[in-house]
N, CA, C and O atoms as a printed pandas DataFrame, in Angstrom:
     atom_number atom_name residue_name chain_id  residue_number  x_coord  y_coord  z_coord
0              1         N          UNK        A               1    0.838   -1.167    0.000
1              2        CA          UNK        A               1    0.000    0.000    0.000
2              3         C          UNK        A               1    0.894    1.246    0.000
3              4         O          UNK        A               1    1.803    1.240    0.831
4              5         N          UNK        A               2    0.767    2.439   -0.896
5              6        CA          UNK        A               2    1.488    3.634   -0.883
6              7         C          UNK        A               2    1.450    3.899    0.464
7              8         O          UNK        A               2    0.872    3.295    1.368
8              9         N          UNK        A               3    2.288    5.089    0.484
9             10        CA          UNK        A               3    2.600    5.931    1.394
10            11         C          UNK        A               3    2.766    7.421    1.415
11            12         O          UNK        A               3    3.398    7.899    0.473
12            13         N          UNK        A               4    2.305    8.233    2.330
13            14        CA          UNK        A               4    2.681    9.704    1.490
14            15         C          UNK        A               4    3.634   10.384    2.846
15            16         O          UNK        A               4    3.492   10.268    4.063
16            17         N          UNK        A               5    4.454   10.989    2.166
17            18        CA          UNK        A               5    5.400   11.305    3.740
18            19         C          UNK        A               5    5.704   13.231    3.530
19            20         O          UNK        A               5    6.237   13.908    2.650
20            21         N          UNK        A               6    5.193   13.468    4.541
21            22        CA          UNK        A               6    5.234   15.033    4.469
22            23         C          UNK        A               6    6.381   15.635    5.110
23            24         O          UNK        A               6    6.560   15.185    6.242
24            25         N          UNK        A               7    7.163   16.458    4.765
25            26        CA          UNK        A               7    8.597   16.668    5.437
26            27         C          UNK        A               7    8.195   18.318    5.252
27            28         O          UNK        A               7    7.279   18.898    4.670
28            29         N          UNK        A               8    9.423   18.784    6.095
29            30        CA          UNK        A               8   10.047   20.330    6.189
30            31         C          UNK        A               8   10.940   20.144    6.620
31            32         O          UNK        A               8   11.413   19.338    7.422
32            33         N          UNK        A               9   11.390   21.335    5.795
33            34        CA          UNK        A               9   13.127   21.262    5.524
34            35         C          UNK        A               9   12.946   23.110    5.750
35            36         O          UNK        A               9   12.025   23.904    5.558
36            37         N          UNK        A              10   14.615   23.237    6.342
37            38        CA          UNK        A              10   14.830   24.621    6.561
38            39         C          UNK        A              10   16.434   24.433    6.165
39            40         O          UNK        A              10   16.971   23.325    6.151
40            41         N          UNK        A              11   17.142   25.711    5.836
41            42        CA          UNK        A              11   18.174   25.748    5.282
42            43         C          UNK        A              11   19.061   27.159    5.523
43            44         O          UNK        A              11   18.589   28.293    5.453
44            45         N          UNK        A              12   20.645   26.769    5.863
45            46        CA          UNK        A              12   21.257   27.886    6.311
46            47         C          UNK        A              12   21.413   28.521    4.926
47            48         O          UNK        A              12   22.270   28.119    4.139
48            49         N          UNK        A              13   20.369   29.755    4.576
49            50        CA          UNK        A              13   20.210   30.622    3.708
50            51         C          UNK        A              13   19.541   30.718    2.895
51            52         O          UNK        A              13   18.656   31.334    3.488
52            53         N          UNK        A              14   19.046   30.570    1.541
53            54        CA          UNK        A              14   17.990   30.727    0.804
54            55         C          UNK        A              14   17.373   29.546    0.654
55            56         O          UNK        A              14   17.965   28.716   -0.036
56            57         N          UNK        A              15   16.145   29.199    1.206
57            58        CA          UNK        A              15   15.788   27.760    1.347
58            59         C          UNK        A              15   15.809   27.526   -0.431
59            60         O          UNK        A              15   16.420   26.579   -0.927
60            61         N          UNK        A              16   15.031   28.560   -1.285
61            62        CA          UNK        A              16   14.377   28.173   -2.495
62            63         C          UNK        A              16   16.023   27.630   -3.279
63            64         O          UNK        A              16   16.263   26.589   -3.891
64            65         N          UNK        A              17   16.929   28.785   -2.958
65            66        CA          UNK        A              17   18.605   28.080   -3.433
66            67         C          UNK        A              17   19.201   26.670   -3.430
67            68         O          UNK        A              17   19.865   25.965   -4.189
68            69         N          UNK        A              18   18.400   26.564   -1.671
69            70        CA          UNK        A              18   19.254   25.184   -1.562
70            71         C          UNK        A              18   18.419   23.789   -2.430
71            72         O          UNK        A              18   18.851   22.809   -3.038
72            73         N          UNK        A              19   17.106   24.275   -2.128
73            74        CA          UNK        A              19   16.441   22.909   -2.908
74            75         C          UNK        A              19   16.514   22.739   -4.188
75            76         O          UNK        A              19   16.407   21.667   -4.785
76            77         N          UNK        A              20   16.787   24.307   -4.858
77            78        CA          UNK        A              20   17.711   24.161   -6.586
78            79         C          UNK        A              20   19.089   23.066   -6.824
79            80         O          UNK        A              20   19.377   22.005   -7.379
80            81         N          UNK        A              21   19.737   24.247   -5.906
81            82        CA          UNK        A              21   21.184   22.905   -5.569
82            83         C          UNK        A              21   21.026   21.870   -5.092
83            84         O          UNK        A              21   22.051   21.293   -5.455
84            85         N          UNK        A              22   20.359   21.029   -4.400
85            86        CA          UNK        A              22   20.061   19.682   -4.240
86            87         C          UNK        A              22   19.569   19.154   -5.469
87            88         O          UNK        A              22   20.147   18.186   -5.964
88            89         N          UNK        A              23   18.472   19.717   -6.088
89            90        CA          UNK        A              23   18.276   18.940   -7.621
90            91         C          UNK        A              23   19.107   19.015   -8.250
91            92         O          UNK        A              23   19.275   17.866   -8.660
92            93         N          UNK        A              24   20.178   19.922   -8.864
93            94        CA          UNK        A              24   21.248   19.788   -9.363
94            95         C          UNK        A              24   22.235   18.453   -9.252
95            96         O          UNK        A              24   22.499   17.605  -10.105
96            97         N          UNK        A              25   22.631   18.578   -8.026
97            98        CA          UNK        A              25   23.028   16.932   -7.560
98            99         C          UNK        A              25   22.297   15.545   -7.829
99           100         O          UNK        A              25   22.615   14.525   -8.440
100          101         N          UNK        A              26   21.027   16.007   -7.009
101          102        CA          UNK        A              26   20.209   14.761   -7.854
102          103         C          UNK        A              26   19.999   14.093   -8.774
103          104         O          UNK        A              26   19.872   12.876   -8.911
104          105         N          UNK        A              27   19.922   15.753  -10.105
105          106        CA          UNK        A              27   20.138   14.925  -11.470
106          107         C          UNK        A              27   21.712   14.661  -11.745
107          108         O          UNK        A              27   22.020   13.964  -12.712
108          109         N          UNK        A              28   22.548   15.120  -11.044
109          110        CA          UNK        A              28   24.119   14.727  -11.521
110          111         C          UNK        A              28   23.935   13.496  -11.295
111          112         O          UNK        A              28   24.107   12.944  -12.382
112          113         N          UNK        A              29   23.647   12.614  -10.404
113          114        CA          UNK        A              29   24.023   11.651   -9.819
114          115         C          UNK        A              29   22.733   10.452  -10.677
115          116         O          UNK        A              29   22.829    9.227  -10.599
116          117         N          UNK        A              30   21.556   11.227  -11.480
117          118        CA          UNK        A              30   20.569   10.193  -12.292
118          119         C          UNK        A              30   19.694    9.608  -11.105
119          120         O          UNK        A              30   19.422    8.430  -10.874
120          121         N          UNK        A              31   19.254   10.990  -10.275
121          122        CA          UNK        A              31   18.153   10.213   -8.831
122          123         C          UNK        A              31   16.785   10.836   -9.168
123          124         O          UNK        A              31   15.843   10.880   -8.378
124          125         N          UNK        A              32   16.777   11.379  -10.599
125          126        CA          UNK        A              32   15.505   12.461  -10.265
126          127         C          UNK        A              32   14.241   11.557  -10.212
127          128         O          UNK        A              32   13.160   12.036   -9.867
128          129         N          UNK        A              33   14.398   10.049  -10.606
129          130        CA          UNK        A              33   13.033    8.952  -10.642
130          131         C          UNK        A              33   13.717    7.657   -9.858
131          132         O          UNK        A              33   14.338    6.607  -10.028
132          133         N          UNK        A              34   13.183    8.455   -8.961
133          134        CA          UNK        A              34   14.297    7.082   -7.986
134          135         C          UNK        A              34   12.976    5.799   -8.124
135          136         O          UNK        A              34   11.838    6.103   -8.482
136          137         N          UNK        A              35   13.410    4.286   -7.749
137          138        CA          UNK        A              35   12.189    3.359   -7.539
138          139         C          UNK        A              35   11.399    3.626   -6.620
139          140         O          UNK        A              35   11.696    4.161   -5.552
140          141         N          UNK        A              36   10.103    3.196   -7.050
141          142        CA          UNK        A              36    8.895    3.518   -5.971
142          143         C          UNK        A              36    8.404    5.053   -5.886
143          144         O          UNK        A              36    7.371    5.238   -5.244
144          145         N          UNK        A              37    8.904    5.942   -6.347
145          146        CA          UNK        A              37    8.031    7.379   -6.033
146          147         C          UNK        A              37    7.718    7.164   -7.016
147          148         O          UNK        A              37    8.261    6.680   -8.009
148          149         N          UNK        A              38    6.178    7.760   -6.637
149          150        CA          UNK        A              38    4.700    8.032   -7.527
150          151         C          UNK        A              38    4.717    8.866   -7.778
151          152         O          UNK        A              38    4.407    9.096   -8.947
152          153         N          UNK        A              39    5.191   10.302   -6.650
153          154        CA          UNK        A              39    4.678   11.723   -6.683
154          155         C          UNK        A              39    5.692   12.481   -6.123
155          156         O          UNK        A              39    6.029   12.047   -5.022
156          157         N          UNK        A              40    6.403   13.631   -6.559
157          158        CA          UNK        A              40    6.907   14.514   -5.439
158          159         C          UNK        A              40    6.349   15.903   -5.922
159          160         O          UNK        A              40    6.272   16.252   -7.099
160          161         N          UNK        A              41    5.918   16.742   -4.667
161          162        CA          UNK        A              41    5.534   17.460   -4.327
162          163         C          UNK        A              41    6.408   19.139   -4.126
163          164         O          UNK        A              41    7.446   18.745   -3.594
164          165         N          UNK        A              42    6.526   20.310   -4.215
165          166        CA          UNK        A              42    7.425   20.886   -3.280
166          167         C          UNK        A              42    7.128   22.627   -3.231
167          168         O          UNK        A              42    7.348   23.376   -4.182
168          169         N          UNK        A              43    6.684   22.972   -2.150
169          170        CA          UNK        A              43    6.396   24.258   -2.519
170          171         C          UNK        A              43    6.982   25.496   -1.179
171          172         O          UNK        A              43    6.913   25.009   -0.051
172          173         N          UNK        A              44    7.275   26.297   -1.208
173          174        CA          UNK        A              44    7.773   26.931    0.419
174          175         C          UNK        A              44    6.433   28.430    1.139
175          176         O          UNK        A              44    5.681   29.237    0.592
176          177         N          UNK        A              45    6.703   28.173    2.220
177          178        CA          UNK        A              45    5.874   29.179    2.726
178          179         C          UNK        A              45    6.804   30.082    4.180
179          180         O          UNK        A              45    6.788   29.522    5.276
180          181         N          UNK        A              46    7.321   31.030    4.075
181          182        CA          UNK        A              46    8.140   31.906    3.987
182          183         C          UNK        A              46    9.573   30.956    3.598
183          184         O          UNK        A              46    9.822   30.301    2.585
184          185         N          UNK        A              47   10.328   31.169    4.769
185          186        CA          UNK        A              47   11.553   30.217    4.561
186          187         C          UNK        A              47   11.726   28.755    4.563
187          188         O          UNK        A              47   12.736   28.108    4.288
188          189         N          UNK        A              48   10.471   28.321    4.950
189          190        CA          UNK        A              48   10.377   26.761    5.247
190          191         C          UNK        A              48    9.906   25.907    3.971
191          192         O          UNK        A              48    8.811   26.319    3.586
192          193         N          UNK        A              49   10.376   24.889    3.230
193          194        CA          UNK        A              49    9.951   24.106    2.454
194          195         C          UNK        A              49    9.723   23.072    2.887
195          196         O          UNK        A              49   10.365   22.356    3.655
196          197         N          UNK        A              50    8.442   22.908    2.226
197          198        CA          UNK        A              50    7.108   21.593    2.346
198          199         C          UNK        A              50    7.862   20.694    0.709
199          200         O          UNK        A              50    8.140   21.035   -0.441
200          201         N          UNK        A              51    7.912   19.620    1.418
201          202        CA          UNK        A              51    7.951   18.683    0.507
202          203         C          UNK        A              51    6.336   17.375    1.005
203          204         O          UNK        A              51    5.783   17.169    2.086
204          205         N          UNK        A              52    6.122   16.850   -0.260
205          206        CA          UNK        A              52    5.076   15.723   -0.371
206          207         C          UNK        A              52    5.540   14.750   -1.410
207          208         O          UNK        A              52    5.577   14.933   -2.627
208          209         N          UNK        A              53    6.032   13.244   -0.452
209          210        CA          UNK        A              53    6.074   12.759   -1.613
210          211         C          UNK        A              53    5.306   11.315   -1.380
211          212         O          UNK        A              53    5.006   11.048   -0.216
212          213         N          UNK        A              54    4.917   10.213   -2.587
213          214        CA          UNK        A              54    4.188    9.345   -2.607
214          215         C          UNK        A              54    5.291    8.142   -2.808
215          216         O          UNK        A              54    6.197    8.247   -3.635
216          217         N          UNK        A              55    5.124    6.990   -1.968
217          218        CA          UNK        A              55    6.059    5.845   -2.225
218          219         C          UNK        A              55    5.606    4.726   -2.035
219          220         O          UNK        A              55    4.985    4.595   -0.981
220          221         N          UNK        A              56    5.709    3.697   -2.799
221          222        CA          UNK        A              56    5.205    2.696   -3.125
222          223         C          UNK        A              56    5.352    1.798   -1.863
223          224         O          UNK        A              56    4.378    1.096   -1.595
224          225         N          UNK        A              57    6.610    1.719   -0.930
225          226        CA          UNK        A              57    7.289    1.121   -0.109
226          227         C          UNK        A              57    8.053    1.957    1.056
227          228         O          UNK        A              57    8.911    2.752    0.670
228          229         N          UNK        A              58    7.877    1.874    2.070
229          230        CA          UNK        A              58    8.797    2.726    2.865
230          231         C          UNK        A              58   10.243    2.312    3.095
231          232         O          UNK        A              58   10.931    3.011    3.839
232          233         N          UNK        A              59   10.886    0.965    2.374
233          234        CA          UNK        A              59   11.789    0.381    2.148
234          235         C          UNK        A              59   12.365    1.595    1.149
235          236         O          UNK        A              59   13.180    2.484    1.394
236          237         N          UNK        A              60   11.587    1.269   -0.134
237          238        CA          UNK        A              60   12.647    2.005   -1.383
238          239         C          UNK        A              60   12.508    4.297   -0.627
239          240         O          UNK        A              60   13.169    5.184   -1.166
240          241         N          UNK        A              61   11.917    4.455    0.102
241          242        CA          UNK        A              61   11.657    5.893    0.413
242          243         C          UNK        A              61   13.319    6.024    1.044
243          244         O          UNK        A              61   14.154    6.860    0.696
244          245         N          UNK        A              62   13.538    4.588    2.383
245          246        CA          UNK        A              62   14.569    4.976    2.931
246          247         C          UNK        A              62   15.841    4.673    1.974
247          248         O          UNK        A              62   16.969    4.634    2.464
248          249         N          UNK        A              63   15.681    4.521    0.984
249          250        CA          UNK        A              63   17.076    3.892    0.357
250          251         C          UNK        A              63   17.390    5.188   -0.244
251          252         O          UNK        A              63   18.485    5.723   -0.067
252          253         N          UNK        A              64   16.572    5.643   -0.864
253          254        CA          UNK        A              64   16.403    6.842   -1.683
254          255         C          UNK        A              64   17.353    7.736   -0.648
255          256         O          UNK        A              64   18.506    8.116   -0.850
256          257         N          UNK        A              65   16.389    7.987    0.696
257          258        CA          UNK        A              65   17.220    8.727    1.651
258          259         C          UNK        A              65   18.522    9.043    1.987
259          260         O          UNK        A              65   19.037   10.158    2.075
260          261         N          UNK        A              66   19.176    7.554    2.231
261          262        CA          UNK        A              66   20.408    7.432    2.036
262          263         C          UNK        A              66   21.377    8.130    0.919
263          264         O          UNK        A              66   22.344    8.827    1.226
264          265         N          UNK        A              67   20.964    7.832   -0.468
265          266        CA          UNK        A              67   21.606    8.458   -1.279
266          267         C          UNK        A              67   21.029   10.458   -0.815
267          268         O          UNK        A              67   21.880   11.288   -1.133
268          269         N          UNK        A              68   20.315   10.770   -0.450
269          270        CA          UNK        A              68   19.901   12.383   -0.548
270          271         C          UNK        A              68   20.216   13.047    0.342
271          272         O          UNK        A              68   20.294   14.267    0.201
272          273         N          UNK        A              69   20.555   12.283    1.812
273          274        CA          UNK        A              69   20.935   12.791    2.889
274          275         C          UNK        A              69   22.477   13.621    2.872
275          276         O          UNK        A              69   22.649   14.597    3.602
276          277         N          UNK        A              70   23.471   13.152    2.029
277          278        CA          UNK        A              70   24.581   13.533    1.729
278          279         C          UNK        A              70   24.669   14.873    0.936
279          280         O          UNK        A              70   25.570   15.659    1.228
280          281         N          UNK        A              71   23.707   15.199   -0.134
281          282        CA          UNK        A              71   23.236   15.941   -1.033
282          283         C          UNK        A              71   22.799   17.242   -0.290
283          284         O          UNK        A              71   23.336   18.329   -0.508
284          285         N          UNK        A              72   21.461   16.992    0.892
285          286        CA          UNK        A              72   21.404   17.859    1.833
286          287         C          UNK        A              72   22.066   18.724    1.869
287          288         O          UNK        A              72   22.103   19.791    1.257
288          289         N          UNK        A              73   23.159   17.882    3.297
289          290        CA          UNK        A              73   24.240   18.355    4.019
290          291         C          UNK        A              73   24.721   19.263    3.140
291          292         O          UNK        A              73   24.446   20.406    3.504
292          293         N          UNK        A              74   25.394   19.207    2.019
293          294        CA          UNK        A              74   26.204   19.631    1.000
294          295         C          UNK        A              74   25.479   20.596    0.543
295          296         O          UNK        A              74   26.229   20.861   -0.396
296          297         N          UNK        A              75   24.353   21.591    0.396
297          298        CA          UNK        A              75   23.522   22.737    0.122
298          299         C          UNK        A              75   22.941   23.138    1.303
299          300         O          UNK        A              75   21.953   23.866    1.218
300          301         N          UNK        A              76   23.457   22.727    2.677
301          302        CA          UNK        A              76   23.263   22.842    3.815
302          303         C          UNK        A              76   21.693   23.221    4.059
303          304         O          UNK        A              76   21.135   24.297    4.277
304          305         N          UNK        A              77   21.209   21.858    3.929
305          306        CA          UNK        A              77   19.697   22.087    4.395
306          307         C          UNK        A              77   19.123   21.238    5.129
307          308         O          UNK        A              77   18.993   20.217    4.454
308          309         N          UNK        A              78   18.618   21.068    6.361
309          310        CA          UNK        A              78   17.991   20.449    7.200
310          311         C          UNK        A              78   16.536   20.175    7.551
311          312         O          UNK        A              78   15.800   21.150    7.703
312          313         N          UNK        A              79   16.113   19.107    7.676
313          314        CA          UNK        A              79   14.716   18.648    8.447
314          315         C          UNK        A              79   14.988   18.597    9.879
315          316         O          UNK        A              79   15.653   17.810   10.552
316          317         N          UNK        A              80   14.289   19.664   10.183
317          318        CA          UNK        A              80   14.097   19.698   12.171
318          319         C          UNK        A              80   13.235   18.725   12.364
319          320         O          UNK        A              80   13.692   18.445   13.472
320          321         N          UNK        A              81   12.570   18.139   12.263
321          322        CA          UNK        A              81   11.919   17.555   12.944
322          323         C          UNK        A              81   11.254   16.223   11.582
323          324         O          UNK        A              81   10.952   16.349   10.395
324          325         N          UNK        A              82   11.263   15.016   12.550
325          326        CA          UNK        A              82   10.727   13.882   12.087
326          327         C          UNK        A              82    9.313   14.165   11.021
327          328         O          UNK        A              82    8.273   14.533   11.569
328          329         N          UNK        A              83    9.336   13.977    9.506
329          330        CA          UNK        A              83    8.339   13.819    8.319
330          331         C          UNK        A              83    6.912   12.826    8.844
331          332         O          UNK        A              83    6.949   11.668    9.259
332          333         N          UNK        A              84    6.303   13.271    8.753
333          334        CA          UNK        A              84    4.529   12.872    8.814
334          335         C          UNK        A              84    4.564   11.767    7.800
335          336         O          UNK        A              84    5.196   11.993    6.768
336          337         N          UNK        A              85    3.990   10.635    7.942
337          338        CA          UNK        A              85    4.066    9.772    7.171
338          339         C          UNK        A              85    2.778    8.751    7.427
339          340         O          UNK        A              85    2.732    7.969    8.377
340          341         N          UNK        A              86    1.950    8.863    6.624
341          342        CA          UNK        A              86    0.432    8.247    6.060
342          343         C          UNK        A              86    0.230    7.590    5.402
343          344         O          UNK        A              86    1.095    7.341    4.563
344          345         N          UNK        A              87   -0.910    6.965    5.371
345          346        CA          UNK        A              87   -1.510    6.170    3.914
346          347         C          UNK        A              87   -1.951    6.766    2.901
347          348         O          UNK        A              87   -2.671    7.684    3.293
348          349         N          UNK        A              88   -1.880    6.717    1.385
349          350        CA          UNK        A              88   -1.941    7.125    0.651
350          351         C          UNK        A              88   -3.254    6.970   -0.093
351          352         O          UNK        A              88   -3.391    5.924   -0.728
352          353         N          UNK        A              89   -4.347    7.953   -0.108
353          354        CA          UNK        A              89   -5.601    7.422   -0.552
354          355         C          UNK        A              89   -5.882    8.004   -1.862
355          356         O          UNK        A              89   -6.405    7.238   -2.672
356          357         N          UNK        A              90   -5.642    9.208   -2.240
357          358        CA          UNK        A              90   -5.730    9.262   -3.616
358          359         C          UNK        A              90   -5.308   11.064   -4.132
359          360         O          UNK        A              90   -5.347   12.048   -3.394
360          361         N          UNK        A              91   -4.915   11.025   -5.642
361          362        CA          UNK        A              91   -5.278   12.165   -6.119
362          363         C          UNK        A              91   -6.125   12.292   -6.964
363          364         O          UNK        A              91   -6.506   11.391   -7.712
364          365         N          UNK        A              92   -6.645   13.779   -6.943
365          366        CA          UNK        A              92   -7.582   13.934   -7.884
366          367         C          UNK        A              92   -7.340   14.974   -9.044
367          368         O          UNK        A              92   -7.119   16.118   -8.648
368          369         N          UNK        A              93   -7.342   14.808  -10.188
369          370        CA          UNK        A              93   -7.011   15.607  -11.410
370          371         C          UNK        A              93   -7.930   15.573  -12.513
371          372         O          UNK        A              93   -8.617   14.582  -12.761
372          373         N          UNK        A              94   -7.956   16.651  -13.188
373          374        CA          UNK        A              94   -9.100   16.840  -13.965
374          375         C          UNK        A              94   -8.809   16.297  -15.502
375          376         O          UNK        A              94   -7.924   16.878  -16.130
376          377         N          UNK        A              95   -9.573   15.123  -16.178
377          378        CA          UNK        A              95   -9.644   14.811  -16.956
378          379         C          UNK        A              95   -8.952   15.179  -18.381
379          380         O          UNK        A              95   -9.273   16.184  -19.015
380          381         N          UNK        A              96   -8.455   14.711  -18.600
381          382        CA          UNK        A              96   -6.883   15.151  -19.654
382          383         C          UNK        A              96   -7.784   15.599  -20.984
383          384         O          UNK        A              96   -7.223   15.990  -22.007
């Protein structure tokens, strides 16, 4: 059964900078479709960024982690506090 895991992240200096420079890395490294994410999410409200993402497994979420946690550090951006993490019931989008 999915999973949806809600995080915030804060960052020593321009949050919107650092989560640029983390994708940068991400795609250096070929992580931008890691296994198991359905969905990522990401939007900020003053300095704090909201991430949402959807995972098939909370196995492949933490593996993913591993490789991103390093990436972080390195655009110096941090999660204070432990990500919200739910069951995944649905999205809704308007007919293509």
């Amino acid at each position: 059964m999915p999973l949806t895991i809600h995080s915030l992240h804060t960052a020593q200096g321009d949050v919107r900078d650092a989560y640029l420079g983390a994708w940068r890395e991400i795609d250096a490294q070929d992580l931008r479709h890691p296994e198991g994410r359905q969905l990522h999410l990401a939007w900020t409200v003053d300095d704090v960024l909201h991430v949402v993402d959807v995972w098939d497994s909370a196995e492949q979420q933490q593996a993913f982690m591993r490789d991103l946690k390093p990436m972080l550090d390195r655009v110096r951006m941090e999660t204070p506090e432990e990500p919200e993490v739910g069951e995944f019931l649905q999205v809704v989008r308007p007919p293509v």
